[in-house]
C-alpha positions as CSV (number, residue, x, y, z in Angstrom):
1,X,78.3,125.0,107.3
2,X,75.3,123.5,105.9
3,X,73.9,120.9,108.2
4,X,71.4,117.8,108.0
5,X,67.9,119.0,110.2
6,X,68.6,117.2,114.0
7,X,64.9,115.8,114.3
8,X,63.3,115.9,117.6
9,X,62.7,112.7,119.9
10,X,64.6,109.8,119.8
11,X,66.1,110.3,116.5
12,X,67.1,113.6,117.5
13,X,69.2,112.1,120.8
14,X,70.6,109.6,119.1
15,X,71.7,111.8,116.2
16,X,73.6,114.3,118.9
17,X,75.3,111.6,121.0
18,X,76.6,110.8,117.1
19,X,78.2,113.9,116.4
20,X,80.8,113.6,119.8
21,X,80.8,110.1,119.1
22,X,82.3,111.1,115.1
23,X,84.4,113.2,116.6
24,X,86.4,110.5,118.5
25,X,86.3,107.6,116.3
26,X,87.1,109.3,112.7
27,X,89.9,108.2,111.2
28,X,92.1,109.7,107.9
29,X,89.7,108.8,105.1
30,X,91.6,107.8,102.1
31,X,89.7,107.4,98.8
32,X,88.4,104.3,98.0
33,X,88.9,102.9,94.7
34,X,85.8,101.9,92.8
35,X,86.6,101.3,89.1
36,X,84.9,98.2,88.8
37,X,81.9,97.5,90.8
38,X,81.3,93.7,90.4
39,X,77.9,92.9,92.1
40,X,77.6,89.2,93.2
41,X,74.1,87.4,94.8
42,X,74.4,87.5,98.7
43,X,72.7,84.2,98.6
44,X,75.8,82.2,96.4
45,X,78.5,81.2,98.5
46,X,80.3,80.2,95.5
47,X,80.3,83.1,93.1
48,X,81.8,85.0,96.2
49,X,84.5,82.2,96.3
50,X,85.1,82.5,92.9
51,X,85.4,86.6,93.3
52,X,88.2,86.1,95.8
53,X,90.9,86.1,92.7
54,X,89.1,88.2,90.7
55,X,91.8,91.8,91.8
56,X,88.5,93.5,91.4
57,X,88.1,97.2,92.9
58,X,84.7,96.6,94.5
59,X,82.7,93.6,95.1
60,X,79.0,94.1,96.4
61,X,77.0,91.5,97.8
62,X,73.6,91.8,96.7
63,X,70.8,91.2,98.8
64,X,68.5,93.5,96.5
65,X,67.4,92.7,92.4
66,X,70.2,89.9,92.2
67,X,68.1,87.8,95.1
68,X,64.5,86.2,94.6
69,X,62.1,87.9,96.7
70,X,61.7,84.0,98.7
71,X,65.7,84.1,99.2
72,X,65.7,87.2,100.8
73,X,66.3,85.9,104.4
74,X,68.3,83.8,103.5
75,X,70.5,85.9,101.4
76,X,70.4,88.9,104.7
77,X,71.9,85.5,106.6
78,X,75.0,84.4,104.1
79,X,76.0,88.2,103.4
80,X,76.5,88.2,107.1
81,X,78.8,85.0,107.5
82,X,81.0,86.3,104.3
83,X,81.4,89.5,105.9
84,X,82.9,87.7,108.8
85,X,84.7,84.8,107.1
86,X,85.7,85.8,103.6
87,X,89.1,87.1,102.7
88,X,88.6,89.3,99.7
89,X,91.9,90.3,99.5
90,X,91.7,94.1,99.6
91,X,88.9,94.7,97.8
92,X,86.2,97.3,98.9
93,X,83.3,95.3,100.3
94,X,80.1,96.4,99.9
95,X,76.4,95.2,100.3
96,X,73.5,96.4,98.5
97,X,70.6,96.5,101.0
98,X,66.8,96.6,99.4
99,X,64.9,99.7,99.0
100,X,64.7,102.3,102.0
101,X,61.5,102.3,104.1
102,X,60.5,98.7,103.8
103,X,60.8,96.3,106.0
104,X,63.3,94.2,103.8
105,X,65.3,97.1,104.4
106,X,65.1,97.6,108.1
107,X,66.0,94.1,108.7
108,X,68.7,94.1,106.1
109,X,70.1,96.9,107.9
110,X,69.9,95.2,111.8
111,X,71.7,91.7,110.7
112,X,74.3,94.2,109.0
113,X,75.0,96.7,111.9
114,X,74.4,93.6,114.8
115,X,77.0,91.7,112.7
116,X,80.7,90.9,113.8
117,X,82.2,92.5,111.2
118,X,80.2,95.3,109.1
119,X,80.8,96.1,104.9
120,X,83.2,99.0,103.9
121,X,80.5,100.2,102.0
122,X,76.5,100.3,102.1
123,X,75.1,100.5,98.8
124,X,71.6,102.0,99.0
125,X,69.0,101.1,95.7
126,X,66.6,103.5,94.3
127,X,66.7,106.7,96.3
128,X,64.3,109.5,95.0
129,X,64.3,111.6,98.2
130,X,66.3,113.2,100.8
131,X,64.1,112.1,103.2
132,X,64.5,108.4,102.2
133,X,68.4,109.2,103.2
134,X,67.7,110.8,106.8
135,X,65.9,107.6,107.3
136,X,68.7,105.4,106.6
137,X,71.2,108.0,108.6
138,X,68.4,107.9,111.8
139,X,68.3,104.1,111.9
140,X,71.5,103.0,111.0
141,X,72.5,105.2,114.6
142,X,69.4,103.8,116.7
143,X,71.1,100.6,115.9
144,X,74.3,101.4,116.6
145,X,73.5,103.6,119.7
146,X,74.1,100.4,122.1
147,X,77.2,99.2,120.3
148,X,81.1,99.7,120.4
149,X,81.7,102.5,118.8
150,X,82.7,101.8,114.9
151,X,86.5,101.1,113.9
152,X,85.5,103.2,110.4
153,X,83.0,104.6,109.1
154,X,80.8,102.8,106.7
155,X,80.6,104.5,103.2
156,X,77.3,105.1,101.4
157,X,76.9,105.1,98.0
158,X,73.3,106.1,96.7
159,X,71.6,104.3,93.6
160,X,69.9,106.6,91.6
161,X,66.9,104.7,89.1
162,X,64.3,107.0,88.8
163,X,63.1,110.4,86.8
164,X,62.3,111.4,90.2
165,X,65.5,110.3,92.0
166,X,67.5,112.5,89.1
167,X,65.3,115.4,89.9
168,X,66.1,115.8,93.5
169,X,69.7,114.4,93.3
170,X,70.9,118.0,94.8
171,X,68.8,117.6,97.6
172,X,69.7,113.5,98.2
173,X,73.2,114.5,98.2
174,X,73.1,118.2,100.2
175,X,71.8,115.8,103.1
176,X,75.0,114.8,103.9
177,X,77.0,117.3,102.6
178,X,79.2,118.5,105.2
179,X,82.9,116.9,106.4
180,X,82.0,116.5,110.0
181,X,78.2,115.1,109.9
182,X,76.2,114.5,113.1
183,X,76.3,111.0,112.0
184,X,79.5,108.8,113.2
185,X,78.7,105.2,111.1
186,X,78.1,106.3,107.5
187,X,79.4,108.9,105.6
188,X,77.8,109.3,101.9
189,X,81.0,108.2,99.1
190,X,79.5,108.5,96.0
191,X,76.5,107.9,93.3
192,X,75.7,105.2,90.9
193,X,73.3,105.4,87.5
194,X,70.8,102.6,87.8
195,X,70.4,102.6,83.9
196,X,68.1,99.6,83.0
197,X,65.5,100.6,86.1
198,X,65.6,104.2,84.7
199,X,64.7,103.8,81.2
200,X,62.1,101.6,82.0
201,X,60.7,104.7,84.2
202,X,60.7,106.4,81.3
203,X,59.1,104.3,78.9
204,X,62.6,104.2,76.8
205,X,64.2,101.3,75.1
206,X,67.6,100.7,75.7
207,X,70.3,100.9,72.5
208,X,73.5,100.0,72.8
209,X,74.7,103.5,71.8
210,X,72.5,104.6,74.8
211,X,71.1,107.8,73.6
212,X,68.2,107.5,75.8
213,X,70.3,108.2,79.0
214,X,72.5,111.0,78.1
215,X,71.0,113.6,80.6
216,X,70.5,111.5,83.6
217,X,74.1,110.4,83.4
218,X,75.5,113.7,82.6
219,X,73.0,114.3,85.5
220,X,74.9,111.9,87.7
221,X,78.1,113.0,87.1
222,X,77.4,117.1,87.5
223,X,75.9,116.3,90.9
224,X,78.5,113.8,92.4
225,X,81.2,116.0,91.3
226,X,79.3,119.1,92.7
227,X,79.3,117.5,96.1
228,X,83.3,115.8,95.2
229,X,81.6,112.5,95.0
230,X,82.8,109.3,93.1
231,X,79.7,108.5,90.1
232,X,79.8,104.9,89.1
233,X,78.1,104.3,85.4
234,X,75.6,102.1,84.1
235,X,75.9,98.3,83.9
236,X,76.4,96.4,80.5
237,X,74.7,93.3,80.7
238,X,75.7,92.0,77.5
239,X,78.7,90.6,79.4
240,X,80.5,88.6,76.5
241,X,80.5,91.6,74.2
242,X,83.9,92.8,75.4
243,X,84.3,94.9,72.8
244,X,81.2,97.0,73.4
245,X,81.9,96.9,76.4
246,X,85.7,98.6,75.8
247,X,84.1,101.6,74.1
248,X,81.0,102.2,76.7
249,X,83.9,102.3,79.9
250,X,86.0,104.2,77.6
251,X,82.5,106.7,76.9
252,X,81.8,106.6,80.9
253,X,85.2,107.6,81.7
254,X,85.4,110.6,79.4
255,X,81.8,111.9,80.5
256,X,83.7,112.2,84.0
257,X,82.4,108.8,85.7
258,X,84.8,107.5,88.0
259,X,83.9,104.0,87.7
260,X,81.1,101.2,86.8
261,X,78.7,98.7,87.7
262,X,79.6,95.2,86.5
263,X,78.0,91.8,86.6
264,X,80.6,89.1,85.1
265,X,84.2,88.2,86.2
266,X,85.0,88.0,82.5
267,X,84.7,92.6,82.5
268,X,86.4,93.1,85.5
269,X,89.6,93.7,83.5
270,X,88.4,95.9,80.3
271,X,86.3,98.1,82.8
272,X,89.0,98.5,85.2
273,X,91.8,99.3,82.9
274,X,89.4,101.6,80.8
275,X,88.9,103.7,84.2
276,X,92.6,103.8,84.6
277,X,95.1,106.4,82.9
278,X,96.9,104.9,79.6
279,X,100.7,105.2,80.1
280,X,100.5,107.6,76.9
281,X,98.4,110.1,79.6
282,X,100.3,109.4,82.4
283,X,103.6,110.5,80.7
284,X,101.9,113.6,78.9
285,X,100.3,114.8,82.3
286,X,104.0,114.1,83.6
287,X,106.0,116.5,81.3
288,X,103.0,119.1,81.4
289,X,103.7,119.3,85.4
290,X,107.5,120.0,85.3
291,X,106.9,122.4,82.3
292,X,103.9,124.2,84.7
293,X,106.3,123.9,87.9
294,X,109.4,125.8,85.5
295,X,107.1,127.9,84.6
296,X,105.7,129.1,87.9
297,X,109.4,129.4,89.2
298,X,109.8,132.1,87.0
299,X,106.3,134.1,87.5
300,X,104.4,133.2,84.1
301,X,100.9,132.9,84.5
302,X,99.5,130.8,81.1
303,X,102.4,129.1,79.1
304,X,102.3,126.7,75.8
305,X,103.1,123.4,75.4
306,X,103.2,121.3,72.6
307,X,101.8,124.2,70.7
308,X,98.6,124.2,73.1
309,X,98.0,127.2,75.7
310,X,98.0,125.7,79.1
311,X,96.4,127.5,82.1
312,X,94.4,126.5,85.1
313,X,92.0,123.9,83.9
314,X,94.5,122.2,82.3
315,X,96.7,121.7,84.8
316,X,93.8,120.4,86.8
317,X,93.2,117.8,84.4
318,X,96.4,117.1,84.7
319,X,96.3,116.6,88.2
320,X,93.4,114.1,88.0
321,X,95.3,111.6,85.8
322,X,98.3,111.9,88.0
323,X,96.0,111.3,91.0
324,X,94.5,108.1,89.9
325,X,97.9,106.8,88.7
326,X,99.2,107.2,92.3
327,X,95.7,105.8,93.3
328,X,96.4,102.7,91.2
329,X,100.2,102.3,91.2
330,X,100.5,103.4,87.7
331,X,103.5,104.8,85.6
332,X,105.7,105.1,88.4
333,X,104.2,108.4,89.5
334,X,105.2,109.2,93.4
335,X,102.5,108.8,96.1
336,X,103.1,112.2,97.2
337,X,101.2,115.0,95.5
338,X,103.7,117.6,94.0
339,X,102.7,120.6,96.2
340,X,103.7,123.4,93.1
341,X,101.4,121.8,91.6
342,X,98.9,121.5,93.5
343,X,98.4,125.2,94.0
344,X,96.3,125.4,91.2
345,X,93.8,124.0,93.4
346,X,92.3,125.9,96.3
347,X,92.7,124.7,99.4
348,X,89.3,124.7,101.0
349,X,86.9,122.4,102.7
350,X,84.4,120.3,101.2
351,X,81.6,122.6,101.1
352,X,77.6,123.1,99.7
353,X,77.7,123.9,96.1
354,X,74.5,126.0,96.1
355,X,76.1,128.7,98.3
356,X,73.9,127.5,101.7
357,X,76.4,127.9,104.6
């Protein structure tokens, strides 16, 4: 099993106590549902007020581009008191530190880890190197090394912006690769497609048809899926063009992203129902299961129906839209998976896509 270099030193103490500590504090780690990703400024009490009704998957308290750099402290301070105080009603709360290696960061990360109550998820801006990660991982754990232990760990998703950051995504992501990590606080969840930051690293001009970005999403996707990772898609900040914004979730969704970045109240709906399964798909994928699990009861391998030949992959993608329908509490569909058909899946750990063991 492919694991992250223990470095020597203090790091390297800290990192080992971890992996016993992880062992004792891990819980079951359901998957967290992140269709809409609605970031808010850590420095506005009142947008976050205002969130608290929204129903949205994820919100994410910014303390990074949303926050003037002269609010920055006092941004780090209010994310802190919402964290303790506010109620937001299931949702997956997240805070989006500022870049790695900076000293914006470091003391984002000691007000967040020193807190009361910590985020459910860390999202981490503008990664373009593995070794910007094993930062994070080492002092995230230095800080933590003289506190309780963690109730659950905190989930990391990594913000990719950069030509650079697209070029070494296997790398970012093969850090943390493995199920059991020496680390016991975070645990890396998933990838998001900084879109607007990219393009202008490129010199591109953004189009609403997006062109410009088809290989770093496809990008995006292909590694977080490579490493069973969530990918969360580009933001539209044309926020009262709903209808744009319908087709571009709708585009997202079919290139495979699990979810996306969103900036208004007013898109929480379209984006969210977008990156859900239409009833139309949750009855198809339905029938196609019974008609697979007949057909495995009496020893046929690929089968037709509705004059298309189903094998394998099909059935897989059949499994995915019954998955997030019990994810969501869609169509009716049973929480439990249907074990016949879920032997078209191996069963097998998480494991390094590039063959390293």
């Amino acid at each position: 099993m492919l694991r992250r270099l223990v470095p020597t030193g203090a790091a390297g103490a800290t990192r080992a106590v971890g992996a016993a500590r992880w062992l004792q504090t891990a819980q079951a780690d359901p998957v967290t549902l992140r269709r809409a990703l609605l970031y808010l400024p850590g420095n506005d009490v009142r947008k976050a007020e205002k969130a608290v009704g929204l129903n949205v998957d994820c919100v994410c308290l910014d303390c990074e581009d949303a926050v003037a750099f002269n609010r920055k402290e006092e941004a780090r301070k209010t994310v802190c008191e919402l964290l303790n105080t506010m109620n937001f009603r299931g949702a997956d709360v997240a805070v989006r530190i500022n870049p790695l290696m900076t000293e914006l960061a470091e003391a984002d990360l000691e007000a967040i880890f020193r807190n009361e109550r910590q985020p459910n998820t860390l999202v981490v801006p503008k990664v373009e190197s593995a070794a910007e990660l094993t930062w994070l991982f080492d002092l995230v754990e230095e800080i933590c090394n003289d506190l309780p232990d963690p109730e659950n760990m905190v989930k990391v998703l990594v913000q990719i912006e950069s030509p650079r950051g697209v070029l070494n995504l296997n790398d970012i992501l093969r850090m943390d690769v493995s199920e059991v990590t020496e680390s016991y606080v975070l645990k890396t969840d998933g990838v998001i497609f900084g879109s607007d930051d990219y393009a202008a690293s490129i010199g591109a001009t953004r189009t609403k048809g997006a062109n410009e970005l088809i290989y770093a999403r496809q990008a995006v996707v292909t590694h977080a899926k490579a490493y069973d990772l969530q990918a969360i898609d580009m933001v539209n900040i044309n926020y009262n063009d709903l209808v744009h914004l319908k087709e571009e979730s709708r585009a997202g969704a079919d290139m495979g992203f699990t979810g996306k970045q969103i900036i208004h109240p007013n898109q929480v709906e379209i984006v969210q129902q977008e990156f859900s399964p239409s009833a139309e798909r949750i009855k198809y994928a339905l029938e196609l299961e019974a008609a697979f699990n007949k057909h495995q009861e009496s020893g046929q391998g690929a089968f037709t129906f509705r004059d298309q030949m189903i094998d394998r992959p099909t059935m897989i993608q059949c499994q995915n839209v019954l998955a997030l329908a019990r994810r969501t509490g869609l169509g009716g569909v049973a929480q439990e998976a249907n074990p016949k058909a879920d032997q078209t899946k191996a069963d097998k750990p998480k494991a390094d896509p590039t063959g390293t063991e």
